[in-house]
C-alpha positions in Angstrom: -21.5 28.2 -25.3 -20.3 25.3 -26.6 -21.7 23.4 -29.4 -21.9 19.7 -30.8 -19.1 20.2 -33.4 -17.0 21.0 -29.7 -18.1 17.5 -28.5 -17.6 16.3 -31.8 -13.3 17.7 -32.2 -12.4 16.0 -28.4 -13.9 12.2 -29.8 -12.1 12.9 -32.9 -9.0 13.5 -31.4 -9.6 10.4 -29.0 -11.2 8.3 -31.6 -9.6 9.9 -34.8 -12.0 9.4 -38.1 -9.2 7.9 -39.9 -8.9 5.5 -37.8 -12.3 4.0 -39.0 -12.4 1.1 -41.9 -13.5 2.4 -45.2 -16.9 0.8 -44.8 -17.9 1.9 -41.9 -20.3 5.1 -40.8 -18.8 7.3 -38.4 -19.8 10.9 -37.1 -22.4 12.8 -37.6 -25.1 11.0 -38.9 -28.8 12.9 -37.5 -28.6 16.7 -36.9 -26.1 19.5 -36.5 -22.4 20.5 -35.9 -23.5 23.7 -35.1 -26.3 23.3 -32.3 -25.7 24.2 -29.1 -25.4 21.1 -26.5 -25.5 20.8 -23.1 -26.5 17.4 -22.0 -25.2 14.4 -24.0 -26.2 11.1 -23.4 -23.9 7.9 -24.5 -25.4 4.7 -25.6 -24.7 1.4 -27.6 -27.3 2.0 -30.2 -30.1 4.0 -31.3 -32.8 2.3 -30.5 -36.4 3.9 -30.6 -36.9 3.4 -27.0 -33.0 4.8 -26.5 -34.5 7.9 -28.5 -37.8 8.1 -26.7 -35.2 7.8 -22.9 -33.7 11.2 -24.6 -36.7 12.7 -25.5 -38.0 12.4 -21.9 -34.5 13.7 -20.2 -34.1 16.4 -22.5 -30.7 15.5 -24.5 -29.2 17.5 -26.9 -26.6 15.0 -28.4 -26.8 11.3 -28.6 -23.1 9.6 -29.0 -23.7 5.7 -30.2 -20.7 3.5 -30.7 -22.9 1.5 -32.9 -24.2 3.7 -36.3 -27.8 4.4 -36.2 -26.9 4.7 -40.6 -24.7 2.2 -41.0 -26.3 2.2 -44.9 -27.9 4.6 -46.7 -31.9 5.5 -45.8 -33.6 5.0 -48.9 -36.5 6.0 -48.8 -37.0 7.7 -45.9 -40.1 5.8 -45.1 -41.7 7.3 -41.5 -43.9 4.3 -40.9 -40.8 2.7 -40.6 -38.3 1.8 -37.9 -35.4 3.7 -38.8 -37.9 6.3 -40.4 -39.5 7.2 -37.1 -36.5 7.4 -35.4 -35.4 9.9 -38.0 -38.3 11.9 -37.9 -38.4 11.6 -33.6 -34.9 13.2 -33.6 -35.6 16.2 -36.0 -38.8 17.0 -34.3 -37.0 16.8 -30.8 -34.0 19.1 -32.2 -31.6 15.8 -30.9 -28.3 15.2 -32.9 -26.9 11.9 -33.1 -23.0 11.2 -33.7 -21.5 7.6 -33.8 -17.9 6.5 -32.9 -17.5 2.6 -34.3 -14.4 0.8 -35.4 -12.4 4.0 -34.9 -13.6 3.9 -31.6 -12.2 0.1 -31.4 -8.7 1.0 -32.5 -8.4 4.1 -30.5 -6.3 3.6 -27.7 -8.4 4.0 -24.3 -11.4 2.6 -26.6 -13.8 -0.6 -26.5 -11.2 -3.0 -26.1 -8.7 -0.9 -24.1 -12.3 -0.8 -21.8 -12.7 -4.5 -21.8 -9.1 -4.8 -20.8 -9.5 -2.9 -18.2 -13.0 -4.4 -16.7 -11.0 -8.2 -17.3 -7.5 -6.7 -15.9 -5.1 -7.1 -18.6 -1.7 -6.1 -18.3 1.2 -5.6 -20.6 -1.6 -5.1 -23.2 -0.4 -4.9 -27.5 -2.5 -4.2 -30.4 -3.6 -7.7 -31.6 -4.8 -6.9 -35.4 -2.3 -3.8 -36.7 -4.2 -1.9 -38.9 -2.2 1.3 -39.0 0.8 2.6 -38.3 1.6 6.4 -37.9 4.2 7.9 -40.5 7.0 9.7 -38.6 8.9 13.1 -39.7 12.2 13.9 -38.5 12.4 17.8 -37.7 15.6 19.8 -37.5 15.6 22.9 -36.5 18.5 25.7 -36.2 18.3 27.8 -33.1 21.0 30.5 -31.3 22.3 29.2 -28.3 20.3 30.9 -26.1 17.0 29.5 -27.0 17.9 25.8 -27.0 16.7 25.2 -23.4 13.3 26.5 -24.7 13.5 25.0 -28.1 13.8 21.6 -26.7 10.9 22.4 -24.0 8.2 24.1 -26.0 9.1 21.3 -28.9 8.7 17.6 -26.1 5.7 19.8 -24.3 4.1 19.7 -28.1 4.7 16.0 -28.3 7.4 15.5 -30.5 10.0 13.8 -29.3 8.3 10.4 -28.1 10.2 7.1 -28.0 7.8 4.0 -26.6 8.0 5.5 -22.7 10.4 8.1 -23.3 9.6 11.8 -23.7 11.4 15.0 -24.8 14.3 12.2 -26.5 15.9 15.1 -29.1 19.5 15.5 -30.3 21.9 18.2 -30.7 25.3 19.6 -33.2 26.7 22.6 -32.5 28.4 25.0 -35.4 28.0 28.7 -36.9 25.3 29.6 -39.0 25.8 32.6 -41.3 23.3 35.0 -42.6 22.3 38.5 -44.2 19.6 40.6 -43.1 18.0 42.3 -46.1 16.3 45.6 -46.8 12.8 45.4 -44.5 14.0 43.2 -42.0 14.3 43.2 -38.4 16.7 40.6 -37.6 16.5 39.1 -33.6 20.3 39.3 -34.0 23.0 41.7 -36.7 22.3 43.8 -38.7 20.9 44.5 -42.3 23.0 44.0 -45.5 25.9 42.9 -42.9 27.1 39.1 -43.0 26.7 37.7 -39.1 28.3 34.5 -37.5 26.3 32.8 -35.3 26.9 30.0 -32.9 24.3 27.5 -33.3 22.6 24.6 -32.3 20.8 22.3 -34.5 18.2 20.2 -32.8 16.9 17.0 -34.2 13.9 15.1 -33.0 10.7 13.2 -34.3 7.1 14.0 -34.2 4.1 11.5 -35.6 2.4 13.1 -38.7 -0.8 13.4 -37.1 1.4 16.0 -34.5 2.8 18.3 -36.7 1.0 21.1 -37.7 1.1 21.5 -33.9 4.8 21.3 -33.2 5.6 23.2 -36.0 3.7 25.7 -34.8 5.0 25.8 -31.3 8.3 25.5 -32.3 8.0 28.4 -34.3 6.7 30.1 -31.5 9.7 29.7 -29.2 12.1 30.5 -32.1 13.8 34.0 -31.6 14.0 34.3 -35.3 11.7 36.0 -38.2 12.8 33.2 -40.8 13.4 30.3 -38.4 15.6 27.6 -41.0 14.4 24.2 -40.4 14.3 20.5 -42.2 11.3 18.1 -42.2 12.3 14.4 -43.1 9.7 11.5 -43.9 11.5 8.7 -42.0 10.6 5.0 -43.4 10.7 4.2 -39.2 7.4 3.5 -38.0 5.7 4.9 -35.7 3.1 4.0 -33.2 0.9 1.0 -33.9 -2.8 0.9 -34.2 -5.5 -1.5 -34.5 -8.4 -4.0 -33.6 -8.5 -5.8 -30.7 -5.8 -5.9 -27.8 -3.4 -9.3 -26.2 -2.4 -9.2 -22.5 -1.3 -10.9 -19.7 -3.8 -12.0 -16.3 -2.0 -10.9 -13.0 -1.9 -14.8 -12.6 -2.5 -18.5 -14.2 -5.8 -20.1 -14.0 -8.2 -22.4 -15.3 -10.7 -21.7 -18.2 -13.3 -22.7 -16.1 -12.3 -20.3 -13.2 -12.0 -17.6 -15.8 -15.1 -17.4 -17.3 -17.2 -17.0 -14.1 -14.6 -13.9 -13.5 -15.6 -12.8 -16.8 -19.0 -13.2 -16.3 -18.7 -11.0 -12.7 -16.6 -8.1 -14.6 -18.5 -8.1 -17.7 -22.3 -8.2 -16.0 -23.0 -11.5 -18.5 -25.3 -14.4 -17.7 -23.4 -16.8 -19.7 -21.1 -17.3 -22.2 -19.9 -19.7 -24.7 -16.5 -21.3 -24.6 -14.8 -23.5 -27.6 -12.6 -25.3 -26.3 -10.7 -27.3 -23.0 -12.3 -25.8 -20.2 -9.6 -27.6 -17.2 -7.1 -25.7 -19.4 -4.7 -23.0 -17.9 -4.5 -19.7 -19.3 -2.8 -16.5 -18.4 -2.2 -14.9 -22.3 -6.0 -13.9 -23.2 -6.9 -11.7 -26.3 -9.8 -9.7 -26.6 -11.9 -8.4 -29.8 -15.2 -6.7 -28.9 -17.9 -6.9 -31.6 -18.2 -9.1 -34.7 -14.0 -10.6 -34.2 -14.5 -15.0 -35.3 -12.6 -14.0 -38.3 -9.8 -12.8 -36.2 -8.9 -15.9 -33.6 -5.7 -17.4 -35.6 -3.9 -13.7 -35.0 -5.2 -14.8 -31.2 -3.3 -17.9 -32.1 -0.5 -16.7 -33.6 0.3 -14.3 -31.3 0.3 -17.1 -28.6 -3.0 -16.7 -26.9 -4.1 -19.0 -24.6 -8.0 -17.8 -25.0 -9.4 -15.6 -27.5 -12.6 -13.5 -26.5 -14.6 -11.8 -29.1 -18.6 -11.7 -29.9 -20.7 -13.0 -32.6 -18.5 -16.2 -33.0 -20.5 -18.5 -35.6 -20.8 -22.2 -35.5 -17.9 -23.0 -38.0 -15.3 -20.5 -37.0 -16.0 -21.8 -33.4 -15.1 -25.5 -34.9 -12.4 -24.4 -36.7 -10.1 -22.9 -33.6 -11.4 -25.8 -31.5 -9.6 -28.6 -33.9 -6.8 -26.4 -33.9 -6.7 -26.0 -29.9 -7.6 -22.8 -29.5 -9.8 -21.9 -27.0 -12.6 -19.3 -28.3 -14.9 -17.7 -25.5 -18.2 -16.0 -27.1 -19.2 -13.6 -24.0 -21.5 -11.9 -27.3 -21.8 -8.8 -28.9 -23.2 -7.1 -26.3 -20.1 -6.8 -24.2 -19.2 -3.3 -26.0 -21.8 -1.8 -23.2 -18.8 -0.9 -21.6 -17.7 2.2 -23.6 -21.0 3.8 -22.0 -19.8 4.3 -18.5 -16.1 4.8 -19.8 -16.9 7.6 -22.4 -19.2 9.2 -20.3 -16.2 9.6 -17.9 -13.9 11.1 -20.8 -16.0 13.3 -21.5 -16.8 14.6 -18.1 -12.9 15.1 -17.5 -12.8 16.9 -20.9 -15.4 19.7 -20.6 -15.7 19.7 -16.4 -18.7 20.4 -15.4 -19.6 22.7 -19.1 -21.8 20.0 -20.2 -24.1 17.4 -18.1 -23.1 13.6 -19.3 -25.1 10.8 -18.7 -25.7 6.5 -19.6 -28.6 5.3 -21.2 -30.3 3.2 -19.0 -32.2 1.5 -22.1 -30.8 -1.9 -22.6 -30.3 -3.0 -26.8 -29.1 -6.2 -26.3 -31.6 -8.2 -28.7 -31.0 -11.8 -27.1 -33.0 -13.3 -24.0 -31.5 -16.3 -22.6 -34.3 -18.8 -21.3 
C-alpha cells in the first residue's frame, strides 16, 4: 500500500527541498504524509475549480508546482477563496503537496521541460544557486575484494566526473593489524599481529550521496572494522540553479522563432523586446517571474532571453542594452504537468493511477 509520504520521498529526491529559496513554500501544505494514495493528479495551481475536477475524479493527492500557501492563512476564513478550498480538501480527505522553485532548479524540472518542448541542446545552468560539497573517500580493502569495492562503490554513485562514471584511484601496500579478544577477524588470527597486502581506493561522492555509499561500501567490505578516510574537498561539485542556456539545432531569425515557440509551447502570442529580423541560435530560458534575471542572459552571451512576467521597465532596460527579451508569460510552466505526470508513472509503474488537470489557471484572456 503505498502512501503520500511514498509519493512525497521520489519528488524529493528529484526536486530536493533544499533546493528551494528560503522564501518559498514547498511540500506538504493540505493533508497527510501518512494517507494512503492511489490516484494523483498534477496541476499548475490550486484553483477551486482544479479542486472541484479532483473532487469529481476521486484524487487522493494533488501535486501543484505553484503553492496553494505560499503565506500563512490567517484567519482561516471559509467564506473565503483560499478558505473554501481549505475546507473542500479536508472534507474530500484530498492532500495537496507543492514542488516550486526546487522544482525549477532540479535538473529534469520546469526549465529542463521547456528546453526540451523549444529543443535546446548543450544546455548549462544559467543563474547558479548551489553547488554540491564533495567528500573524498578512501577506503582500505584486501586484495581480493577491490574488483567489488570499486563496483558496489561507482554502482552507489560515487565516483562521478562530468560524463564519467566509476573514475576511482588505487596504492597498493601492507596494512597491519591485531585481532583482539571477541573478534572474528575475516582474515588472522586474535592477539596475533597480521600483514596484509592492501589496496587503498580513493574516489569522490557528492554530500547529498553519502550516507548511501558509505553504506554500500561497507557492505561489500570483507572486514568487521573496515578503516576508511572521508575528506571535505574545497572542489566543487555539480552546479545547480534557475533557469537553463542552450544552443538551437540551427540559426534563425527572431521572427521565425517566436512562431516555433508559439507551436511548441501551445501560446497565442507573445511579447518580444527587441530586433525581431535578428539572428539567434544561443537562447536562455527562465520559467516564471525571471525580468530580474536577463543580464545573466546577457552576460552569458544569449542571443534571446525567455522568461514570464517581464514588466514594462525591465523590458526597456535589456532593449537599450540590445538584448532581446521574449515574454511567452507565466503560464508557460504548464509544462511540468504532462512531464511529471510521466516521472511519476515510470517511478511507481502501474502502483498508482497519474493523471493532468484538465482545468486551465492561466488568469489572462487575450482579446
Amino acid at each position: 500500500m503505498l502512501k503520500n509520504k511514498d509519493v512525497f520521498r521520489k519528488m524529493e529526491k528529484w526536486a530536493r527541498s533544499d533546493f528551494a529559496y528560503d522564501w518559498d513554500s514547498i511540500g506538504l501544505q493540505v493533508g497527510s504524509k501518512q494517507n494512503e494514495v492511489k490516484k494523483v493528479m498534477i496541476t499548475l495551481d490550486v484553483l477551486e475549480d482544479v479542486v472541484d475536477e479532483a473532487i469529481e475524479k476521486n484524487i487522493d493527492l494533488i501535486i501543484a508546482h505553484h503553492p496553494l500557501l505560499f503565506s500563512p492563512l490567517q484567519p482561516i476564513d471559509l467564506d473565503s477563496t483560499k478558505g473554501r478550498i481549505v475546507k473542500k480538501l479536508i472534507q474530500h480527505n484530498i492532500t495537496v503537496y507543492a514542488a516550486h522553485t526546487n522544482l525549477d532548479i532540479a535538473f529534469g524540472g520546469v526549465n529542463d521541460m521547456l528546453c526540451d518542448e523549444i529543443g535546446l541542446h548543450n544546455r548549462k545552468v544559467l543563474v547558479e544557486t548551489k553547488s554540491e560539497e564533495l567528500i573524498k573517500i578512501c577506503i582500505y580493502v584486501p586484495d581480493s575484494h577491490v574488483r567489488e569495492m570499486k563496483e558496489a562503490l561507482g554502482d552507489a554513485g560515487a565516483g562521478f566526473i562530468g560524463n564519467y562514471s566509476h573514475c576511482q584511484f588505487e596504492t597498493r601496500g601492507t596494512g597491519s593489524f591485531k585481532p583482539l579478544e571477541g573478534t572474528k577477524p575475516f582474515i588472522g588470527k586474535q592477539n596475533q599481529m597480521e600483514y596484509v597486502d592492501e589496496v587503498k581506493i580513493e574516489t569522490i561522492v557528492e554530500y547529498s550521496q553519502l550516507n548511501e555509499v558509505v553504506q554500500k561500501m561497507l557492505q561489500a567490505h570483507p572486514y568487521e572494522e573496515p578503516a576508511y578516510d572521508l575528506y571535505p574537498l574545497k572542489n566543487k561539485g555539480t552546479q545547480y540553479g534557475l533557469g537553463r542556456i542552450g544552443e538551437l539545432s540551427e540559426t534563425m531569425a527572431i521572427k521565425d522563432f517566436a512562431e516555433v515557440l508559439k507551436e511548441k509551447l501551445d501560446l497565442s502570442h507573445i511579447r518580444l523586446s527587441g530586433d525581431i529580423n535578428s539572428k539567434i541560435k544561443k537562447v536562455a530560458v527562465l520559467g516564471g517571474s525571471g525580468e530580474k534575471y536577463w543580464r545573466a542572459a546577457q552576460k552569458k552571451g544569449a542571443d534571446v532571453y525567455i522568461t514570464g512576467d517581464m514588466t514594462f521597465h525591465p523590458a526597456q532596460d535589456a532593449w537599450q542594452e540590445n538584448m532581446n527579451v521574449i515574454d511567452a508569460g507565466h503560464y508557460i510552466e504548464k509544462v511540468m504537468k504532462k512531464a511529471t505526470k510521466k516521472r511519476l508513472e515510470d517511478t511507481f509503474d502501474s502502483s498508482i493511477e497519474v493523471i493532468v488537470s484538465n482545468v486551465n489557471t492561466d488568469p489572462f484572456q487575450f482579446i
